[in-house]
PATORKOL-655830 format. One line per field, with one value per residue (C-alpha): residue number from 0; residue in one letter; x, y, z. Coordinates in Angstrom, 1 decimal. Layout:
N
k NUM;...
r a;...
xx X;...
yy Y;...
zz Z;...
//
This chain:
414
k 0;1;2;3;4;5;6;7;8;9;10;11;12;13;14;15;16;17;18;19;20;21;22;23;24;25;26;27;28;29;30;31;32;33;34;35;36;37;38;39;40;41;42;43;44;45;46;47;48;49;50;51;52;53;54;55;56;57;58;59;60;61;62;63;64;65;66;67;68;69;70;71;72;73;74;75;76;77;78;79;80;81;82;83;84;85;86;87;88;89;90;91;92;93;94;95;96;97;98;99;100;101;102;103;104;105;106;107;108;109;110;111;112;113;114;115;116;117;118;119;120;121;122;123;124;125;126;127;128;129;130;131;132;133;134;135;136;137;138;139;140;141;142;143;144;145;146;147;148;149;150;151;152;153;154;155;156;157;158;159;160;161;162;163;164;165;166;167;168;169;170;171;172;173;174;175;176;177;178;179;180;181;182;183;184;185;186;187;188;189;190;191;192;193;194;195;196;197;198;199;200;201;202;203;204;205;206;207;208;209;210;211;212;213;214;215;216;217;218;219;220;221;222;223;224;225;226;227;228;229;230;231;232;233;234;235;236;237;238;239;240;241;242;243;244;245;246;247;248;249;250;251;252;253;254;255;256;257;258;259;260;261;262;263;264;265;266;267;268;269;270;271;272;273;274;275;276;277;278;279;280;281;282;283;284;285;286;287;288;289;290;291;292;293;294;295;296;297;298;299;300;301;302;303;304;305;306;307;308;309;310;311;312;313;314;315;316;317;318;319;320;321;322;323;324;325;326;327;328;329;330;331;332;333;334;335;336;337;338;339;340;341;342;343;344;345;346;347;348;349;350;351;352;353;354;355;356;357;358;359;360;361;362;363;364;365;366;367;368;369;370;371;372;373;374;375;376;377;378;379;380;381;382;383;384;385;386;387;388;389;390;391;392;393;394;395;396;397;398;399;400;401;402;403;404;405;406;407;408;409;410;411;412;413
r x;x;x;x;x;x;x;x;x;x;x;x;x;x;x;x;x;x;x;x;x;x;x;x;x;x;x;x;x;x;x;x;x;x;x;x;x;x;x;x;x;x;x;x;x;x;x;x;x;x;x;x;x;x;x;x;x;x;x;x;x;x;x;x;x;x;x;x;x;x;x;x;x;x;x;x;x;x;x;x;x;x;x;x;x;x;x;x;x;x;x;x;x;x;x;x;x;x;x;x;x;x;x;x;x;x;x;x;x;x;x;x;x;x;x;x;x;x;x;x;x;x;x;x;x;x;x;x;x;x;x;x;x;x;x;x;x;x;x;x;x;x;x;x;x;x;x;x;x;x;x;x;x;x;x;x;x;x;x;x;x;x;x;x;x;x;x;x;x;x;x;x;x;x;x;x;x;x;x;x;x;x;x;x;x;x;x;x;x;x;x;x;x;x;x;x;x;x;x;x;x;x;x;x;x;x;x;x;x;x;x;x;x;x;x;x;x;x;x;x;x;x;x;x;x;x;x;x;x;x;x;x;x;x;x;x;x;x;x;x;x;x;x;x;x;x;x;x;x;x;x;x;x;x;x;x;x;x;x;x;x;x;x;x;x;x;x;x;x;x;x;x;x;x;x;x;x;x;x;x;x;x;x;x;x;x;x;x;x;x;x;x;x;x;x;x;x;x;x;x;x;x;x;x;x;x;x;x;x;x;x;x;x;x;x;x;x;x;x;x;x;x;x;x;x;x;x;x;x;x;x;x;x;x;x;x;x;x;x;x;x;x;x;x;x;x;x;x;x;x;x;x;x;x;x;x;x;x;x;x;x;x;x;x;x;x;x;x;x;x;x;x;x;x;x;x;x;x;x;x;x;x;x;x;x;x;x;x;x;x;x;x;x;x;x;x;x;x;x;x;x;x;x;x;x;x;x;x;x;x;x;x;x;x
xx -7.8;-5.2;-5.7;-3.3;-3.7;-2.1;-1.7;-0.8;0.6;1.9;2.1;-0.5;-1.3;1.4;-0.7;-2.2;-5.7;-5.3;-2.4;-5.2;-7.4;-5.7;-4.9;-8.5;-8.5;-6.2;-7.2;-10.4;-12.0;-13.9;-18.1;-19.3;-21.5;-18.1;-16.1;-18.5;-19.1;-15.0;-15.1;-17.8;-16.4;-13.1;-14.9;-16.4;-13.1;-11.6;-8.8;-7.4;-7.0;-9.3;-9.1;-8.9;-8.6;-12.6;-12.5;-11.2;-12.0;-15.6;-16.1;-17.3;-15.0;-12.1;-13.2;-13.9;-9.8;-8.5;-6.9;-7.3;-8.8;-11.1;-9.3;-10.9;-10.9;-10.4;-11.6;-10.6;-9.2;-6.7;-6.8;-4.1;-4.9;-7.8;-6.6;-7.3;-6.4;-6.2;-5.8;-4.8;-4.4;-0.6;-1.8;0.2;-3.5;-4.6;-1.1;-3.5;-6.1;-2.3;-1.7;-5.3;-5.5;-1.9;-2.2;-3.6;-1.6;0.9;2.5;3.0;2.9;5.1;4.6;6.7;6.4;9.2;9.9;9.9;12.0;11.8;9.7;9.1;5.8;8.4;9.9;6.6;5.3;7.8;8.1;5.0;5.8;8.2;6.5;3.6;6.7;5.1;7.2;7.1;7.1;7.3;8.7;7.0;8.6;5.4;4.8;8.3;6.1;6.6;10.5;10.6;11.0;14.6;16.9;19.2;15.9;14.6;18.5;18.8;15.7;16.5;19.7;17.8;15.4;18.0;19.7;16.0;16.5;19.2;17.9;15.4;15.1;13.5;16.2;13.6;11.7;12.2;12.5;12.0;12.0;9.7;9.3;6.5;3.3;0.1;-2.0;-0.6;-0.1;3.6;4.9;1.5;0.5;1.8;5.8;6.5;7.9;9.6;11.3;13.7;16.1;14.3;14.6;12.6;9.1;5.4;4.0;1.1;3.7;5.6;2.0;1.1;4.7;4.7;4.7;2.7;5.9;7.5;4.8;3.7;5.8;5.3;5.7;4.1;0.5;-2.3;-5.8;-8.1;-11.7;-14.4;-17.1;-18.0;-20.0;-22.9;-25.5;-27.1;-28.8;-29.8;-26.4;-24.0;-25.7;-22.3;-20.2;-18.4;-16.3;-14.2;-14.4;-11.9;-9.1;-6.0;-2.2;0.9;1.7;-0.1;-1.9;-2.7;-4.7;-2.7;-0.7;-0.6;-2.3;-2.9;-5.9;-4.9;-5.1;-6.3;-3.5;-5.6;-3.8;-5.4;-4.8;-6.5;-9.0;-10.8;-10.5;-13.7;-13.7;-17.6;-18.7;-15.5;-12.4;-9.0;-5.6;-4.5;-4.7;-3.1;-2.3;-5.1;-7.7;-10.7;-11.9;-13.4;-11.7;-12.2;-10.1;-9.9;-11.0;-14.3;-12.7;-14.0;-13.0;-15.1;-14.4;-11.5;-9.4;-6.6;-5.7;-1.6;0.5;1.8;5.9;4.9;3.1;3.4;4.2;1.6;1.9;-0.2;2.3;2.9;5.4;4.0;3.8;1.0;-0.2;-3.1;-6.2;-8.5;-8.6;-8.9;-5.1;-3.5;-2.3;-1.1;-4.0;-6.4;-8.4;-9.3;-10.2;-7.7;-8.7;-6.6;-7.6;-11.0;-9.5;-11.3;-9.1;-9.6;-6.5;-4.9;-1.8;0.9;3.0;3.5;7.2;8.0;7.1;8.6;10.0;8.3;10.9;13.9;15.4;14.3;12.0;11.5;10.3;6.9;3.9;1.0;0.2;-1.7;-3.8;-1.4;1.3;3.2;4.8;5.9;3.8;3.5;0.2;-1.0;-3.7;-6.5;-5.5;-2.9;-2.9;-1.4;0.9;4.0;5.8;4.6;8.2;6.8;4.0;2.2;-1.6;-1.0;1.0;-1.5;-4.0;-6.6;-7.5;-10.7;-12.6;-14.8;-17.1;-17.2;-16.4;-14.4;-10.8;-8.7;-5.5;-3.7;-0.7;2.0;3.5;7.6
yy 0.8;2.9;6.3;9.0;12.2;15.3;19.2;22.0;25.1;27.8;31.5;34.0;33.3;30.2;28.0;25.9;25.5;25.4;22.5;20.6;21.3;20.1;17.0;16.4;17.3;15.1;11.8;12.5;13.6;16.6;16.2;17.4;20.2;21.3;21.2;23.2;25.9;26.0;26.6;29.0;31.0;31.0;32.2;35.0;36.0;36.3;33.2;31.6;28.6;27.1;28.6;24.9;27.2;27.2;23.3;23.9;27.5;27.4;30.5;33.7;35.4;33.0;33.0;36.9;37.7;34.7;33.4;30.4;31.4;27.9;25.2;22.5;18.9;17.6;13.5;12.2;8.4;6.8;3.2;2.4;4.9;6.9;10.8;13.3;17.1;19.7;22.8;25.5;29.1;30.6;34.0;34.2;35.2;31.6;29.4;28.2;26.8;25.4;23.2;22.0;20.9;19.7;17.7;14.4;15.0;12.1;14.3;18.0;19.7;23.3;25.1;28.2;30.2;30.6;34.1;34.6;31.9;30.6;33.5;33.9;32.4;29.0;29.3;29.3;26.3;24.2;25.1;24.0;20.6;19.9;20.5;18.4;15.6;15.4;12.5;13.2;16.5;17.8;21.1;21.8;24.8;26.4;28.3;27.4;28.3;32.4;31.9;30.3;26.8;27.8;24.8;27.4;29.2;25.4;24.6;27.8;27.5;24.0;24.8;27.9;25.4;22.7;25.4;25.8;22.5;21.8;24.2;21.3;19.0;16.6;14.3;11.6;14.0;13.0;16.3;16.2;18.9;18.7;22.1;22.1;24.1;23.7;26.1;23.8;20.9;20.3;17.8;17.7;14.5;14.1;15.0;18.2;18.6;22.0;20.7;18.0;18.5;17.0;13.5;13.1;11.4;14.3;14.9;11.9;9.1;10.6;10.2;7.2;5.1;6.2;3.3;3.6;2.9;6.2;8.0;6.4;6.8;3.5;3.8;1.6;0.6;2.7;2.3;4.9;3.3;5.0;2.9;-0.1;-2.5;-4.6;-5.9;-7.5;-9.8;-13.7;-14.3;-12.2;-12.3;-11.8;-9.8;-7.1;-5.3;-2.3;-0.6;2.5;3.2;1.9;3.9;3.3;-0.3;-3.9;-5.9;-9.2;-11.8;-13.3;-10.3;-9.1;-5.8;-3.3;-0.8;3.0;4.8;1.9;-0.6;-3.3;-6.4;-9.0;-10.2;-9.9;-12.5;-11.5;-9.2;-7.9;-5.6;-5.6;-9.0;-10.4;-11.8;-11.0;-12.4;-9.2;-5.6;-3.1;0.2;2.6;-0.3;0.8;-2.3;-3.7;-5.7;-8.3;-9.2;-12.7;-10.4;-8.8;-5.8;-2.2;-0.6;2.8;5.2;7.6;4.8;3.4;0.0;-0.9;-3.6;-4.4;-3.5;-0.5;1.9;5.7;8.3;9.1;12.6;15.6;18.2;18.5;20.9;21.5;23.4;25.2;26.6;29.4;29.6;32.2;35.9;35.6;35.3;32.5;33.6;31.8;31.3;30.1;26.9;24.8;21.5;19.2;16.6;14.2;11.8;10.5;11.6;15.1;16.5;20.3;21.8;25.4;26.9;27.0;29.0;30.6;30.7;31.8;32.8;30.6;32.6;30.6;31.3;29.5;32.9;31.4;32.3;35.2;35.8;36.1;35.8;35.1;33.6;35.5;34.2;31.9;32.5;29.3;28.5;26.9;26.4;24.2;23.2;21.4;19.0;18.2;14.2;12.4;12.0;8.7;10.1;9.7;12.7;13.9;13.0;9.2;8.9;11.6;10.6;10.0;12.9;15.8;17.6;20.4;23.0;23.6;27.1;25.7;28.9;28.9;25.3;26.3;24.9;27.3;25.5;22.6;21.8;18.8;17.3;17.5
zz -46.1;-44.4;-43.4;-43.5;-42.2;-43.0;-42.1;-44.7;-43.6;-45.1;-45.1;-47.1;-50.2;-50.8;-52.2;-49.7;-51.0;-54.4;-54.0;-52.2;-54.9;-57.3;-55.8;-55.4;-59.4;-60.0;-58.3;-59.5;-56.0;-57.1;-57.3;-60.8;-59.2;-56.9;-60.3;-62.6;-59.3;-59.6;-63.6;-63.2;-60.3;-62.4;-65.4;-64.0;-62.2;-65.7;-65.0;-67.7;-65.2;-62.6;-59.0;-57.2;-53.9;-53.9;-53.5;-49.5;-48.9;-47.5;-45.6;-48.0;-46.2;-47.1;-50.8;-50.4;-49.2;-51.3;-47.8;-45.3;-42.1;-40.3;-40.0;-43.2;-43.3;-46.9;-47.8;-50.5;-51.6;-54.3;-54.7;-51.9;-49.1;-47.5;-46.9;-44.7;-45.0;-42.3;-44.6;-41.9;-42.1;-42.1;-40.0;-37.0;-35.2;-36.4;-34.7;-31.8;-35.3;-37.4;-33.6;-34.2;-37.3;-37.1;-33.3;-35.2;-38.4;-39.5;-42.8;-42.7;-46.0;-45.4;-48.9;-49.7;-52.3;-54.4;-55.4;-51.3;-50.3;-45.9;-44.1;-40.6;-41.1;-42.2;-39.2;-37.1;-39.4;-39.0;-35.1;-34.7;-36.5;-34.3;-30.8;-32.0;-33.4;-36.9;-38.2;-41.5;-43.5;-47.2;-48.2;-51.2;-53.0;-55.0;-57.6;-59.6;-62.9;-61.6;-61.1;-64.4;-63.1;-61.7;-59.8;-58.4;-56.9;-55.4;-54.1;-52.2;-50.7;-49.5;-48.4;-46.5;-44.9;-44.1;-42.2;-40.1;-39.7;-37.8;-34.9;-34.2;-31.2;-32.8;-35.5;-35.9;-38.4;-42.3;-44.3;-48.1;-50.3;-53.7;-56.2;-57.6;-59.6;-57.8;-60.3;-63.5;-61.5;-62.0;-59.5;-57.6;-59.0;-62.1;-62.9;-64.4;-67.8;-66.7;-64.2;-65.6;-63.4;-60.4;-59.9;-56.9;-56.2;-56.8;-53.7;-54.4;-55.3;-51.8;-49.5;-51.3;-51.0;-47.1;-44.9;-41.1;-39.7;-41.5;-40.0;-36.9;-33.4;-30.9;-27.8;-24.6;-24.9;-23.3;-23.1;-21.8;-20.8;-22.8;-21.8;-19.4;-21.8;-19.9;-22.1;-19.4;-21.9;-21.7;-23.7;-22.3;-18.9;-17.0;-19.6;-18.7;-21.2;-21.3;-24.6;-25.6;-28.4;-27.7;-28.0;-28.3;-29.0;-29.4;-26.4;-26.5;-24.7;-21.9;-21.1;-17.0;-17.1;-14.7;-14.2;-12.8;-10.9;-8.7;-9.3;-10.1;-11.6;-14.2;-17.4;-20.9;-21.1;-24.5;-26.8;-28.8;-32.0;-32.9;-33.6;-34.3;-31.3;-31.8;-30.1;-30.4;-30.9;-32.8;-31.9;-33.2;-32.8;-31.1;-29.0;-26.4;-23.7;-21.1;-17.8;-16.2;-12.5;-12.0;-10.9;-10.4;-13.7;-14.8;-17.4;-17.1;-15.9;-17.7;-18.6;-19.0;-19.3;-15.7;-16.8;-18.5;-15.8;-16.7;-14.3;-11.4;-10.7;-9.2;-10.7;-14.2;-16.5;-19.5;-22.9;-23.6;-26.4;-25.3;-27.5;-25.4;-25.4;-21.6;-20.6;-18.9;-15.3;-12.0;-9.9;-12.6;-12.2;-15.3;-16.2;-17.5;-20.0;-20.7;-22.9;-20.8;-17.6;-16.4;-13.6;-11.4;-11.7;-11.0;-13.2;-10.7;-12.9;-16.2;-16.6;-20.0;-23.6;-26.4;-29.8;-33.0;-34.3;-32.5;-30.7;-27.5;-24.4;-23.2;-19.2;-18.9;-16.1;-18.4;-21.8;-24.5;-27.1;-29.6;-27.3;-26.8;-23.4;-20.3;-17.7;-14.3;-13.3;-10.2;-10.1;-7.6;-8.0;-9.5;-13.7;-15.3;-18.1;-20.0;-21.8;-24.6;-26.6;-25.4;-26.0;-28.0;-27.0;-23.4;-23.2;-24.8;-22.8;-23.1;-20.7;-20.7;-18.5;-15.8;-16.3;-20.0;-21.0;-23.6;-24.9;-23.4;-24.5;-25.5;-23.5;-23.7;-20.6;-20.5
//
């Protein structure tokens, strides 16, 4: 079954976690023992209505505050698609945990709150969407039942947000707007009888009629080796396989390949997935394959297809967005990670501080925690890459403290 995955944001107090509650209401998601602690909690709250917030917000301090503050991941499954939900806090002290939960995210739900209308906190969300080139996203204007269900309200706010729009970089992005109720469900699921005026799709018939090439991006096909498989046993006395995930776009056996950073040629001989053989291989398959040479291949190594080699370089411009309270300064060495790749590298320089908010940069020598800039790094040997605008897996990074070992940061390669 296909899986989509997708990122709410929003700022305090929007909406986010109860619209995700009640789409787990609604598609009939929720355990029994979660949906009686929800009546019960609600109950004793003195609501006339049940607080689907308690569904995602897990910490006591989140159902304490009646805000977002982890980053949760939300299951749930309709008869045509698998889901997954980052639910993401809309603090500006949480941006570095929105670009996590957001980073793997196909569909970005941006809720607003109606009587408000685009915030900075909208500006910051969809900012973020569009450095991370979240194909699609959904506007959803909530909590229409407090302006009493207004179109004039929804139109201004989608004129308002179109505006926002057009300062983006990135025109591939679908933008559509849906009002809705999350606490009544209006629109969520099921269409809203308040809302006659809107002709448009609920947010589930919009998640369920996407198609993976709405939300996918292709680009050239990359696979990272995970894993060098040698049973070594009386029937697969001489395999030798190379297992991993593989990016981008198909492979197929037959095609000329080449392995980096070694330059290797050969061409796909088999191609494994479990127990099963397959011509070929989709993008997002993990798999294992085998080349027609028995050639020095380890893990960290990449495996291309021989017109389609990604840049080699020791000196990369990226974005970074900074996740430590430790700042990010010229001089300081880190691990790079990229994808299985572990590389020593120093920041060469921090050049600037990007506005959230589509002002601009602003000059700056060091990053602070959720501060989002540029910043050049050097590297201790060469990375195989292609910017992040190309390909988004081979193009992503993480910086992680060779003291500490901590994710420091997430940076994308220009």
């Amino acid at each position: 079954m296909e899986v989509l995955k997708i990122a709410t944001a929003g700022s305090v107090d929007d909406g986010k976690s109860t619209l995700i509650g009640r789409l787990l209401y609604d598609t009939k998601s929720l355990t029994t023992d979660k949906l009686e602690a929800i009546e019960k909690s609600s109950k004793q709250k003195g609501y006339d209505y049940l607080d689907f917030s308690l569904a995602t917000d897990g910490l006591v301090a989140e159902r304490e505050q009646g805000i977002t503050i982890d980053v949760a991941h939300i299951y749930f499954s309709t008869a045509k698609k698998s889901y997954i939900i980052a639910d993401t806090p809309g603090h500006v002290e949480y941006t570095r945990n929105m670009v996590t939960g957001a980073s793997t995210s196909q569909v970005s739900i941006i809720l607003i709150d109606a009587r408000k209308g685009v915030i900075e906190q909208t500006y910051r969300h969809f900012f973020i969407n569009n450095l991370l080139r979240v194909k699609e996203v959904i506007v959803a204007v909530n909590k229409m039942d407090l302006v009493d269900y207004s179109e004039e309200v929804f139109n201004k706010i989608k004129t308002d947000f179109q505006e926002l729009n057009r300062k983006s970089s990135f025109k591939e992005q679908n933008v559509s707007y849906i009002p809705l109720s999350a606490i009544n469900g209006g629109n969520v699921a099921d269409r809203s009888e308040n809302m006659p005026w809107y002709k448009g799709q609920t947010v589930l018939q919009h998640l369920e009629e996407l198609q993976p090439a709405d939300v996918y991006e292709k680009g050239k096909a990359r696979f990272p080796v995970q894993t060098v498989i040698r049973p070594k046993t009386e029937e697969y006395h001489d395999f030798r396989g190379y297992a991993g995930k593989l990016y981008g776009n198909n492979i197929k056996v037959g095609d000329s390949v080449t392995v980096l950073p070694s330059l290797t040629e050969s061409k796909v001989k088999n191609i494994h997935f479990f127990d099963k053989q397959f011509d070929e291989a989709s993008a997002g398959s993990s798999i294992t394959i085998e080349l027609e040479n028995d050639i020095n291949v380890t893990r960290g190594d990449m495996i291309v297809k021989s017109d389609e080699i990604p840049r080699i370089e020791k000196d990369i411009t990226t974005t970074v967005c900074w996740m430590d309270s430790k700042k990010l300064v010229a001089g300081a060495k880190y691990y790079v990670q990229h994808n299985t790749n572990r590389v020593l590298a120093k920041i060469d320089n921090v050049k600037n501080v990007i506005a959230t908010d589509y002002s601009g940069t602003t000059a700056a020598s060091q990053l602070s925690i959720n501060e989002i800039g540029e910043v050049t790094i050097k590297l201790s040997k060469p990375l195989y890459f292609d910017s992040y605008n190309e390909n988004k897996t081979n193009g992503a990074f993480i910086l992680i403290d060779v003291a500490t070992n901590t994710t420091a940061g997430v940076g994308f390669i220009k």
